[in-house]
C-alpha positions as CSV (number, residue, x, y, z in Angstrom):
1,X,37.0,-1.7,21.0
2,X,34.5,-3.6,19.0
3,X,30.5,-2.0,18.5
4,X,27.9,-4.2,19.5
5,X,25.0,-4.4,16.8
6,X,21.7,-3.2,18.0
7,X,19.0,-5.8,17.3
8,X,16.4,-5.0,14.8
9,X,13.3,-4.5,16.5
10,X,10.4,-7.5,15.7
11,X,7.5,-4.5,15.4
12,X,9.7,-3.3,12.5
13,X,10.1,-6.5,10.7
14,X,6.3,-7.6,11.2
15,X,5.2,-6.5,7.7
16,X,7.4,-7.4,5.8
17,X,7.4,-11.1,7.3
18,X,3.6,-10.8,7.3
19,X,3.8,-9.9,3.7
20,X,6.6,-13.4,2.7
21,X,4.1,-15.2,4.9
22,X,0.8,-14.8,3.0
23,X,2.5,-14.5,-0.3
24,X,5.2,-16.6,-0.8
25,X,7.8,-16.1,-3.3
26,X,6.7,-12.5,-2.8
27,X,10.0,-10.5,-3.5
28,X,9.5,-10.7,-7.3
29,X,6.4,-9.4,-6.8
30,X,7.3,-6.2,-5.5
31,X,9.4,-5.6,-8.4
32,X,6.4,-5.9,-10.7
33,X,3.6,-3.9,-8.0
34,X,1.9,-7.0,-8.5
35,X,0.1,-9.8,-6.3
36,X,-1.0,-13.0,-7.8
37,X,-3.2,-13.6,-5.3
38,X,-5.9,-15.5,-4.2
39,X,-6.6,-12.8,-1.8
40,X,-9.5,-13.5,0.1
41,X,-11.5,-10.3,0.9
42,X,-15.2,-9.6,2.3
43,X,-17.0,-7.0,0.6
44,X,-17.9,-3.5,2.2
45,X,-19.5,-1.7,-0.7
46,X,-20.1,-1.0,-3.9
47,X,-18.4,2.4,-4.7
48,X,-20.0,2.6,-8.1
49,X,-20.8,0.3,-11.0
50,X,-16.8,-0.8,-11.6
51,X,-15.5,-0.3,-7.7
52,X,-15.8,-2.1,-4.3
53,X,-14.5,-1.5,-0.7
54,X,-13.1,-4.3,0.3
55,X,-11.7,-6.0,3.6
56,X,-8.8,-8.4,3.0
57,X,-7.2,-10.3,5.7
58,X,-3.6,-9.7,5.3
59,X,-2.0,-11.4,8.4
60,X,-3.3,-13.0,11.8
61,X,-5.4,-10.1,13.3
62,X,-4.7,-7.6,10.4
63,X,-6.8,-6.3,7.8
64,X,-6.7,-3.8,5.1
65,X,-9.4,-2.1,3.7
66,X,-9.1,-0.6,-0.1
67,X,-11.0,0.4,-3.1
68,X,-10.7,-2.1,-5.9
69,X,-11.0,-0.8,-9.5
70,X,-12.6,-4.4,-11.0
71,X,-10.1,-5.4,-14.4
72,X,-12.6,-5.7,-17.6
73,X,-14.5,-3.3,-17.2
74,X,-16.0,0.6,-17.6
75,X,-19.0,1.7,-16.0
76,X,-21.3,4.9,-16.0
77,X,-19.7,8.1,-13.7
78,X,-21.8,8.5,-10.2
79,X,-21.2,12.5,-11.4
80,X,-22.3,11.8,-14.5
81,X,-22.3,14.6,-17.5
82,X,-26.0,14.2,-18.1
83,X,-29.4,12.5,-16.9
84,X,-29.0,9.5,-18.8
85,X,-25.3,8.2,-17.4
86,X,-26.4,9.2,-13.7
87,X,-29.2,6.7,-14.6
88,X,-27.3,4.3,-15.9
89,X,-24.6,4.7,-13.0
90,X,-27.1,4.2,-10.4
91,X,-28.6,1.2,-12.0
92,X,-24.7,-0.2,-12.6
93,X,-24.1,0.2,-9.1
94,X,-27.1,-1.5,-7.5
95,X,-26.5,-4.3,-9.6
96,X,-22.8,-4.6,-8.9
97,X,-24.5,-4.4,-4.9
98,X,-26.4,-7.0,-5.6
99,X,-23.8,-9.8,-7.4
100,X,-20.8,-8.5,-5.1
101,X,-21.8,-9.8,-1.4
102,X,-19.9,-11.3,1.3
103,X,-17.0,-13.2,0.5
104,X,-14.7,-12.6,-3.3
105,X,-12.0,-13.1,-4.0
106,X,-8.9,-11.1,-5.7
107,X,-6.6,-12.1,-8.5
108,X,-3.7,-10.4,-10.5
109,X,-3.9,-7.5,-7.8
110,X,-1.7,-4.5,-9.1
111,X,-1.6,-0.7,-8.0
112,X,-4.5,1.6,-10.0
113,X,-3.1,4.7,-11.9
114,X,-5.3,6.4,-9.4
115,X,-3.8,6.7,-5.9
116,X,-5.5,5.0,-3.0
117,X,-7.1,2.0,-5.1
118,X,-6.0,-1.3,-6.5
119,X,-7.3,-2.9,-9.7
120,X,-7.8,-6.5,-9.6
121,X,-9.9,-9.3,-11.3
122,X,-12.5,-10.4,-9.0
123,X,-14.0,-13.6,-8.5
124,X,-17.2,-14.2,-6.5
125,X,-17.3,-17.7,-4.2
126,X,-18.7,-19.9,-6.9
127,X,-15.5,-18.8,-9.3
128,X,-17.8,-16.4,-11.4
129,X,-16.1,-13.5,-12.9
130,X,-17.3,-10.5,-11.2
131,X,-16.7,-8.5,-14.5
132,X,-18.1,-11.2,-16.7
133,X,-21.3,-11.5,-15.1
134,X,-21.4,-7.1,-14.9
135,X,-20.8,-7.7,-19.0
136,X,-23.9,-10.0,-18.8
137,X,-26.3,-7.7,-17.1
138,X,-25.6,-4.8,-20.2
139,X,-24.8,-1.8,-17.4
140,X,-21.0,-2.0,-17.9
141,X,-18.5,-1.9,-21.1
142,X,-15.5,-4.1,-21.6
143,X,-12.4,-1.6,-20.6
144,X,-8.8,-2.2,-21.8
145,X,-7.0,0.8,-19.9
146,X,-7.3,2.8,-22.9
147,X,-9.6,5.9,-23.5
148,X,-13.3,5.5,-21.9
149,X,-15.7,6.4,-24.2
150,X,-18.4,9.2,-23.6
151,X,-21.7,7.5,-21.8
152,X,-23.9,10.8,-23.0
153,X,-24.7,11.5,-26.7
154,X,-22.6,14.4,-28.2
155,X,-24.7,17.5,-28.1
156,X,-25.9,18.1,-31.7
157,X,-25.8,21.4,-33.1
């Protein structure tokens, strides 16, 4: 007596299809946690001065909403160590606001070493560099992945 296989149910092979769909050639990609991209995504907020809530389209009818950690760049700490970087972070973060509206778009789009984000270069709808033009304004430093240096002076003493 021969078993009959079951079918695969299409609810369990949505995302997976959804995901060869939008990115083709995709499979390598998982091996490497990493999305070339364009991945078009509308801004929610600015988290802080180097972070955005965005909400991408990832399929017909679905979205995903993340944090993304912007590649290039180190801004101030919202709980800042003293006075000075909680100014500075504020003033990062409104201007990050202000650049970062509506539409971006995402590039190079990999998993954070922080849980619950993404880091990803982002592009506003004119092509500018999202980190380039935080550079520009003097609120941010360029970031490597390596150690972040101190925003407040060492206490002397």
């Amino acid at each position: 007596m021969t078993q009959r296989s079951r079918p695969i149910p299409l609810s369990s092979l949505a995302l997976p299809v959804a995901v060869l769909a939008i990115f083709p050639g995709s499979l390598p990609v998982f091996a490497k946690d990493r999305i070339t991209g364009p991945v078009d995504a509308e801004i929610v907020r600015a988290i802080d001065g180097d972070t955005l809530e965005v909400r991408a389209t990832i399929w017909i009818g679905q979205e995903l909403t993340t944090h993304v950690r912007i590649r290039g760049i180190d801004a101030p700490e919202e709980h800042a160590r003293c006075s000075r970087e909680k100014t500075m972070a504020d003033a990062a973060t409104r201007k990050l606001a202000e650049l970062a509206q509506g539409e971006v778009r995402l590039t190079n789009v990999e998993n954070d070493k922080y849980g619950g984000r993404v880091i990803a270069d982002v592009l506003m709808p004119d092509g500018t560099a999202v980190a380039a033009a935080m550079l520009s304004s003097g609120l941010v430093r360029p970031y490597d992945g390596g150690e972040r240096q101190p925003w407040c002076e060492a206490a002397s003493g």
